[in-house]
C-alpha positions as CSV (number, residue, x, y, z in Angstrom):
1,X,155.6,44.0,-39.0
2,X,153.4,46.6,-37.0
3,X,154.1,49.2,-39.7
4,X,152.9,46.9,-42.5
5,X,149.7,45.4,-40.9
6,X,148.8,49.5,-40.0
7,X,149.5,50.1,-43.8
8,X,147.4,47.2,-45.1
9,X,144.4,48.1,-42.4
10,X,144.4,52.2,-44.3
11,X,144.5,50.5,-47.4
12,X,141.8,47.5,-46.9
13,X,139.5,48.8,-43.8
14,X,139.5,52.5,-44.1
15,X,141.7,55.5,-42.7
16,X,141.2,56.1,-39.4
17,X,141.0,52.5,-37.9
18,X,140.9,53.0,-34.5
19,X,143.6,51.2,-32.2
20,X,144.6,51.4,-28.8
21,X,148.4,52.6,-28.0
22,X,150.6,54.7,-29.9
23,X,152.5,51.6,-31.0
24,X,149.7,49.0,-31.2
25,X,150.2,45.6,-29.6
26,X,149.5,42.5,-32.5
27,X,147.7,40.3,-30.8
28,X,147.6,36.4,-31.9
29,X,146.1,34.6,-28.5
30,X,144.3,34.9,-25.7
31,X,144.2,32.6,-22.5
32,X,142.4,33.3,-19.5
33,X,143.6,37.2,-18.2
34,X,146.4,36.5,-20.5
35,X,147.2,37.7,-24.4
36,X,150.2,37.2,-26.3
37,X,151.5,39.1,-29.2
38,X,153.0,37.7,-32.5
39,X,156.6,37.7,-31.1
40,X,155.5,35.5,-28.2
41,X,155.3,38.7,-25.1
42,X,152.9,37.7,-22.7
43,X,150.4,40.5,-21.1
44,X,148.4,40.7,-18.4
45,X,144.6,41.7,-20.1
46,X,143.3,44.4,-17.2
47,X,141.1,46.0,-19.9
48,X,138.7,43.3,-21.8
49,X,135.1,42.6,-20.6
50,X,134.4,40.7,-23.9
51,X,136.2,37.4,-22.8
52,X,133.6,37.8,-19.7
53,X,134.8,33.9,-18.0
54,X,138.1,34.1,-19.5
55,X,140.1,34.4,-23.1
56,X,139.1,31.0,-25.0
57,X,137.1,29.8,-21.6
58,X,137.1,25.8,-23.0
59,X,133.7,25.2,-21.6
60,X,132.4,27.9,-24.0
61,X,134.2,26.8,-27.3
62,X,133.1,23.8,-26.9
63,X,129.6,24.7,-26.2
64,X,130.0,26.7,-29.4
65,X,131.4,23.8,-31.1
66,X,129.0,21.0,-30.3
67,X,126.1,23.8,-31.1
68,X,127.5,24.3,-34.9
69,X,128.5,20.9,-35.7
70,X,124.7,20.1,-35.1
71,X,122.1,22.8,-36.3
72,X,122.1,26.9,-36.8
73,X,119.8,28.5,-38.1
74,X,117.3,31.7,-37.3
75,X,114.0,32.1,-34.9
76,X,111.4,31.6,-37.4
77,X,111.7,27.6,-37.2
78,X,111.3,26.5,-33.3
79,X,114.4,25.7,-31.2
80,X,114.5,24.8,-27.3
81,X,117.7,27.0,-26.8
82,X,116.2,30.3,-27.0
83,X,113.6,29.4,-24.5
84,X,116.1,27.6,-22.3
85,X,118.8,30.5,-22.2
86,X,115.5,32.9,-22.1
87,X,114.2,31.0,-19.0
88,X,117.6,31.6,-17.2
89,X,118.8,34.6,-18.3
90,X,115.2,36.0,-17.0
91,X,115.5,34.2,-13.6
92,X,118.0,36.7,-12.7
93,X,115.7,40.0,-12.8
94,X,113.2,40.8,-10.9
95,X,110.0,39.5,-12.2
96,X,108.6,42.5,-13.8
97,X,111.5,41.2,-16.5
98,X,110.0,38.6,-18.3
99,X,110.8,38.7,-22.1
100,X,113.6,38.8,-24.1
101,X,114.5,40.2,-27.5
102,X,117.8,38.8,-28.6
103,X,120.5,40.4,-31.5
104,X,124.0,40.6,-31.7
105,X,125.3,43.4,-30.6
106,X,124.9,45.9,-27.6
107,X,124.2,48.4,-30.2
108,X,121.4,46.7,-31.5
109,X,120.2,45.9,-28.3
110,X,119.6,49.6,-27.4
111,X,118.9,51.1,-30.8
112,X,115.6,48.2,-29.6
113,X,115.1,49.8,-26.3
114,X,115.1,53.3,-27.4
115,X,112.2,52.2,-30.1
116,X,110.5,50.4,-27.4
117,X,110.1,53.3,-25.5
118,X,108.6,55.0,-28.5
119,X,106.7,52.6,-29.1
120,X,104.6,52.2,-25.7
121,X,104.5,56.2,-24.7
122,X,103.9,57.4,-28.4
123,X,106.4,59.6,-27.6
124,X,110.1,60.8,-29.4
125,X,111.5,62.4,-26.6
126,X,115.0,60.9,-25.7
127,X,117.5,61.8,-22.4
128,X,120.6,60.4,-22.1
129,X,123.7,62.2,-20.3
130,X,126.5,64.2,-22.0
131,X,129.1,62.0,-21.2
132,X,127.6,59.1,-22.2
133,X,128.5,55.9,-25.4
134,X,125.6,53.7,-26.2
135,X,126.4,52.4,-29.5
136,X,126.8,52.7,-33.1
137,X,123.4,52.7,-35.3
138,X,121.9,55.6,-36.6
139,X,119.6,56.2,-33.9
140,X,121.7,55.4,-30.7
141,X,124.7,57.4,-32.4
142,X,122.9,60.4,-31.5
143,X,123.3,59.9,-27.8
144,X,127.2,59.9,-28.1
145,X,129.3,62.5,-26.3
146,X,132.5,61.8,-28.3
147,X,131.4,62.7,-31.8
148,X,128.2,64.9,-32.9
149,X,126.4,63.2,-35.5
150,X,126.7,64.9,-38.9
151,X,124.1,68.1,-38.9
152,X,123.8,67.9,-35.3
153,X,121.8,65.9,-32.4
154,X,118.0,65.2,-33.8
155,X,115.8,67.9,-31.8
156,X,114.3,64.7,-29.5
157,X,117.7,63.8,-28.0
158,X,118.1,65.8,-24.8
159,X,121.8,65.1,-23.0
160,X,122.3,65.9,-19.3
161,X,125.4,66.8,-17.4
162,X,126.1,63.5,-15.9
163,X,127.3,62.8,-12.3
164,X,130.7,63.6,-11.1
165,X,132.9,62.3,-7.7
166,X,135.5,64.9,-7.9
167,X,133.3,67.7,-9.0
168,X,129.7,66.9,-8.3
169,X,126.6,68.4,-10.0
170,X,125.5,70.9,-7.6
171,X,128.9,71.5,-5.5
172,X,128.4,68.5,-3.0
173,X,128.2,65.0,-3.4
174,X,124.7,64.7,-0.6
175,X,123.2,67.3,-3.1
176,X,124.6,65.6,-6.3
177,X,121.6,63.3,-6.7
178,X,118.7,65.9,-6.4
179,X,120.7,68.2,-9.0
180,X,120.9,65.1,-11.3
181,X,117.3,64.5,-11.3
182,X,116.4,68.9,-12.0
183,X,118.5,68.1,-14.6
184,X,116.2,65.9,-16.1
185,X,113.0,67.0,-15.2
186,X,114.2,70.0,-17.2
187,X,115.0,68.1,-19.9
188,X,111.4,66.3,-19.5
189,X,109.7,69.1,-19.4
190,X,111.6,70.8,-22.9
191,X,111.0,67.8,-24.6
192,X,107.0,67.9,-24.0
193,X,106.8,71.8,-25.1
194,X,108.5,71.2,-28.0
195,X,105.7,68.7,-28.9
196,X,108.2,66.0,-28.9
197,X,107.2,64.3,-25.7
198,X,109.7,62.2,-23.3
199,X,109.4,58.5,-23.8
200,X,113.1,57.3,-22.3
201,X,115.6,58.2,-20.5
202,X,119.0,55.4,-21.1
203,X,122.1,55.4,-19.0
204,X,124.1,53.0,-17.7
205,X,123.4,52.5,-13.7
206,X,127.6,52.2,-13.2
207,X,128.0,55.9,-15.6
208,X,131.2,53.8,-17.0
209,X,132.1,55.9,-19.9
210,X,131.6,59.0,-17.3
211,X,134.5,57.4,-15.2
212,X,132.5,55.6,-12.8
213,X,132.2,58.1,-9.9
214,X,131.3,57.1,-6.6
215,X,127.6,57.5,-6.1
216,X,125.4,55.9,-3.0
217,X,122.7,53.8,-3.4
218,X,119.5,55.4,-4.0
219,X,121.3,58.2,-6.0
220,X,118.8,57.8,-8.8
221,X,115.6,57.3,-6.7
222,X,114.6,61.1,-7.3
223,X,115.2,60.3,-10.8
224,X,113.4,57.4,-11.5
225,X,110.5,59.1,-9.4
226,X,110.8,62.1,-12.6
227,X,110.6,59.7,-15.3
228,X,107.9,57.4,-13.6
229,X,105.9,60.7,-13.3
230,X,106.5,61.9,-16.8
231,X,105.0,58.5,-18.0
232,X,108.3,57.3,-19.4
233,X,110.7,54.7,-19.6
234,X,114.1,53.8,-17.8
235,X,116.4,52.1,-19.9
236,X,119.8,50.6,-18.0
237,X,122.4,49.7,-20.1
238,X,124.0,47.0,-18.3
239,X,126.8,46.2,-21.6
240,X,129.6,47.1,-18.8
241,X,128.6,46.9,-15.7
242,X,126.4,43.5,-15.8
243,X,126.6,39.9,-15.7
244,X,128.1,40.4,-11.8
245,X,131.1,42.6,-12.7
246,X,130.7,44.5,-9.6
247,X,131.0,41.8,-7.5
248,X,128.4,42.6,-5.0
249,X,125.5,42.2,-7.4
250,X,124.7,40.3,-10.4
251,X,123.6,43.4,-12.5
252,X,124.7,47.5,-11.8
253,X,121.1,48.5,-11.9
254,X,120.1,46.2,-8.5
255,X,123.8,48.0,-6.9
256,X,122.8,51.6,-7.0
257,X,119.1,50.5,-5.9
258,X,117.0,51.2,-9.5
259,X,114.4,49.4,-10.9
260,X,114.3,49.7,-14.9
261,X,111.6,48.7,-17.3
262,X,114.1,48.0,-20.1
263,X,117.7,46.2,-19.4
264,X,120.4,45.7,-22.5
265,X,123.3,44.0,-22.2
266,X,125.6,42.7,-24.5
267,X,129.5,42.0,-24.8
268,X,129.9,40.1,-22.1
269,X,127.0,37.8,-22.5
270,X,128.9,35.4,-25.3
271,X,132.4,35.4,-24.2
272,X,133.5,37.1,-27.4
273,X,130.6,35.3,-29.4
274,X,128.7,37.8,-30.9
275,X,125.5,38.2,-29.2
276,X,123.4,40.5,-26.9
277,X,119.7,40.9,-25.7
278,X,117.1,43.6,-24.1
279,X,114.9,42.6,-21.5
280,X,111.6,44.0,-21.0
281,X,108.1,43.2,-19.3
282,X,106.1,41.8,-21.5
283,X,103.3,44.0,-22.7
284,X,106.5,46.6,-23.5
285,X,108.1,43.6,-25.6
286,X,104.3,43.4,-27.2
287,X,104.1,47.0,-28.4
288,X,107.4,47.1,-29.7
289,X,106.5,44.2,-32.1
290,X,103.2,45.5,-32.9
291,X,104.9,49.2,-33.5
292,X,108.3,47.8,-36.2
293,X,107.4,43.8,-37.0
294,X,111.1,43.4,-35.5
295,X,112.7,40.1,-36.9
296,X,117.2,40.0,-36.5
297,X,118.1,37.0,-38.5
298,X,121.3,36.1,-36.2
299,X,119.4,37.3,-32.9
300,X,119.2,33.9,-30.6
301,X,120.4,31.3,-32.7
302,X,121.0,28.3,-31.5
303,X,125.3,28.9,-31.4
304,X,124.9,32.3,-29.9
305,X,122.4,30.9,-27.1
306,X,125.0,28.2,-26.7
307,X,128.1,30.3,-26.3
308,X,125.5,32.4,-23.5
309,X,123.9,29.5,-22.0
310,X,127.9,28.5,-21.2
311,X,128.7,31.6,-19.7
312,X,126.1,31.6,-17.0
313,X,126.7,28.1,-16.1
314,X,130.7,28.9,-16.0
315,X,130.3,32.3,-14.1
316,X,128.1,30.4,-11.3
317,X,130.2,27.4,-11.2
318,X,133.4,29.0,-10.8
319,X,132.2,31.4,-8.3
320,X,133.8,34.2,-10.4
321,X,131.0,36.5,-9.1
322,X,132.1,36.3,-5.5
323,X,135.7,36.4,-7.1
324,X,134.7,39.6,-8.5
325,X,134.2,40.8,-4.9
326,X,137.1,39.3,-3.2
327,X,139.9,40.6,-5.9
328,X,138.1,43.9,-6.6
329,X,138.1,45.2,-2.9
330,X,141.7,43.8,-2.7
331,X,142.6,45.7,-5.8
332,X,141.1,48.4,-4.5
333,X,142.8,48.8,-1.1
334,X,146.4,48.4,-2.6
335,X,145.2,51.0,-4.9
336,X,144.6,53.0,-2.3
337,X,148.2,52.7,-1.2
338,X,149.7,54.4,-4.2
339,X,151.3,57.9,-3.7
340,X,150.8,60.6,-6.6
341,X,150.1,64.7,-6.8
342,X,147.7,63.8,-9.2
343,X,146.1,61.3,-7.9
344,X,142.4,62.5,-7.4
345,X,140.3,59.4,-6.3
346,X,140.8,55.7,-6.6
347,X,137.3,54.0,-7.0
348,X,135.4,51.1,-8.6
349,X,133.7,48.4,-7.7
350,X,134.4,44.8,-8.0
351,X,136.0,44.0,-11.4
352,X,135.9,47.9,-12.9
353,X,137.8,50.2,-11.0
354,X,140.4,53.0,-11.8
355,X,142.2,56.4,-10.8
356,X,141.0,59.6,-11.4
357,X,144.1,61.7,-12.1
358,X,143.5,65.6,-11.5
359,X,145.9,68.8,-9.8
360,X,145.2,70.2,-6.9
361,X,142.6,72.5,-8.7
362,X,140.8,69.5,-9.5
363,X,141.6,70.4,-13.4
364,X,141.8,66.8,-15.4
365,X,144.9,65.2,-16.6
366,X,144.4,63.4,-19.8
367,X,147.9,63.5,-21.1
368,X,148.8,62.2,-17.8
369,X,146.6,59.4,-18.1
370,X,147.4,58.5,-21.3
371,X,151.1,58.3,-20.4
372,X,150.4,56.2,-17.8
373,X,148.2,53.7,-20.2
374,X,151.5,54.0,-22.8
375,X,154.1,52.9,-20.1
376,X,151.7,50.2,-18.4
377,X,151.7,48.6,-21.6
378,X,155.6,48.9,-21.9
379,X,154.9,46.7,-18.8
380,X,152.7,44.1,-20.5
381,X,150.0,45.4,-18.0
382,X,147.2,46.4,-20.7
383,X,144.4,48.8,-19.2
384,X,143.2,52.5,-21.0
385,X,141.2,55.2,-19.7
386,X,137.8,56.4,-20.1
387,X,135.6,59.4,-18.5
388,X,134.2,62.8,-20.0
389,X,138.3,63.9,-20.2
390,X,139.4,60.8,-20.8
391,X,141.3,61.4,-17.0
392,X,140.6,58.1,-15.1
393,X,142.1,54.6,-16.1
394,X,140.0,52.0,-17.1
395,X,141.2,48.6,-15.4
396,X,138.2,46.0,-16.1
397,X,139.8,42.2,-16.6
398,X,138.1,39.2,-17.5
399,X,136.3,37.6,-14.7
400,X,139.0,35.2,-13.4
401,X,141.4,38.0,-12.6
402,X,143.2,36.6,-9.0
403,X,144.8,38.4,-6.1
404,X,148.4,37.5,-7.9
405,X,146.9,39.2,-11.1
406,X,146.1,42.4,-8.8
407,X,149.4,42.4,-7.0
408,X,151.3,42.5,-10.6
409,X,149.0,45.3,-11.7
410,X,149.3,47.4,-8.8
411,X,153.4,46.9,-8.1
412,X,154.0,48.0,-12.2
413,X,151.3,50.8,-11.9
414,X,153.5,52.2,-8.0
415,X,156.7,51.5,-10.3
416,X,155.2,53.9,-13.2
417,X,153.9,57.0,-11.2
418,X,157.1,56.6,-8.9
419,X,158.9,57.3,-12.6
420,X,156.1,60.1,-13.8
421,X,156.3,63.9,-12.8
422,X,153.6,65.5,-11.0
């Protein structure tokens, strides 16, 4: 069966379809932290952030339900919904984030932010770090580390070496923060002589694609002093580590002490419906308009603010914030336990944590990893890995992920390294 759906996905979607595991796992439904395949194998999901409040949360399918059995339709004609979701969505920034541009993907969302900064400074001038995803459109794609866009990055896209735990910028991790922001006044500084100018610099305030190393709060104070003092923008992408993932705050920007003018976020925000949003004070909101005449026909329809309204009201009424923080330090100190050569750090934070596997030299182990994702899935324990060497596992449930969820993951993942040389 696997080998004819693969065939029919060349021969209908394109070579090169990406899927995760060597054998692929068909998946036919989804139930909370749980997924089953088409021959009825149960697995635990420690990898999807999409289903935010849970595979097929009920309260959100039927919230999506009601919403298309009675109107959808674009922003151009009025609807309450917008407002209403805009209203709350809002009321969990500071204040200085007061409008909201809604789309449907994260993608969008910061391909928006990134003009948005153009649009207020006047300026081209792009930073982003070298280890870094942000999305798929023409613009955004330039920021990726995995794949150079064809003819190479545009000449306004700087990338910076992003931050590290195991081997920090600047050989320690008290100087690591300083040497992050050098890196970027640099980078400030060649954008403006090459007559480009620096409107924005966008990163995700977790540095989740970079592995999430362990950084202290205030790590990007010097930073944000460089771009305030440059006149430009700071953009958090908060796709990944938002919506209270972290456990100890609702977004990863307020965690690690930053205060952005732009915020994106995305997957999450829908439970699987397709939506996503940048937030933005006002008068940045109002150039960006006045600069593109911006219109997205799907962006904040009445379903899609019905599927996010939902989420909100699920993720406070649950308490699966606070559950984020309970489980995740749990998770974390059984982690912790775990005996490996290559085991380099265990970190995370709430919900999105992970080992780093490295020798003793400190040199990354991706094939390692990767054969630990392979036989965890053997497991029906379904996690991946991420970071600049793809070297640390990924493990980032749904929200309702329990202690009992934890203990599974951890006892298969002690049963797999106590099997894997080192």
């Amino acid at each position: 069966m696997h080998h004819r759906l693969r065939q029919r996905r060349d021969r209908l979607l394109g070579p090169n379809m990406t899927t995760f595991y060597k054998d692929p796992v068909h998946i036919v439904r989804g139930e909370g932290v749980w997924l089953w395949d088409a021959d009825g194998r149960r697995f635990l999901d420690c990898y999807n952030n999409v289903p935010h409040v849970g595979h097929c949360h009920p309260r959100v399918v039927e919230a999506i339900t009601r919403q298309a059995r009675t109107l959808n339709t674009h922003t151009r004609y009025l609807h309450e919904d917008i407002l209403d979701y805009a209203e709350r969505l809002t009321g969990t920034f500071s204040k200085n984030l007061d409008s909201v541009v809604m789309v449907c993907t994260g993608s969008e969302a910061n391909d928006i932010a990134l003009r948005m900064g153009q649009a207020i400074t006047g300026k081209t001038g792009i930073i982003a770090t070298d280890g870094t995803y942000h999305g798929n459109t023409a613009l955004v794609s330039q920021l990726s580390a995995k794949k150079p866009p064809v003819g190479g990055h545009a000449p306004y896209v700087v990338r910076v070496p992003s931050p590290d735990s195991l081997r920090p910028l600047g050989g320690s991790a008290e100087s690591q923060a300083q040497t992050f922001a050098g890196h970027v006044t640099a980078a400030i500084d060649w954008l403006e002589s090459q007559g480009h100018g620096f409107s924005s610099l966008i990163l995700c305030p977790y540095f989740a694609n970079e592995g999430f190393p362990s950084l202290q709060r205030g790590f990007l104070e010097p930073t944000a002093e460089a771009v305030r003092r440059a006149g430009g923008l700071l953009i958090a992408d908060e796709v990944q580590p938002g919506f209270g993932r972290l456990g100890s705050h609702f977004w990863g920007h307020e965690r690690i002490g930053a205060s952005p003018d732009i915020v994106t976020v995305g997957k999450p925000m829908g439970n699987g419906h397709p939506v996503a949003a940048v937030i933005a004070r006002r008068e940045i909101t109002a150039a960006f308009r006045n600069a593109y005449g911006y219109f997205n026909t799907f962006g904040g329809n009445p379903v899609s603010c019905a599927a996010a309204m939902a989420v909100l009201q699920v993720l406070e009424e649950e308490q699966l914030v606070e559950n984020a923080r309970d489980v995740g330090s749990y998770a974390l100190e059984r982690l912790r336990e775990l005996k490996h050569p290559f085991i380099g750090e265990v970190r995370g934070a709430g919900l999105f944590f992970g080992i780093e596997f490295a020798d003793e030299g400190l040199r990354p182990q991706p094939e390692f990893t990767n054969g630990v994702v392979e036989a965890m899935k053997d497991r029906g324990i379904l996690l991946n890995r991420l970071g600049r060497d793809y070297s640390c596992l990924k493990i980032r449930p749904p929200m309702p992920f329990r202690r009992e969820h934890a203990d599974m993951l951890v006892e298969a993942l002690a049963d797999v390294l106590e099997k894997a040389p080192g």
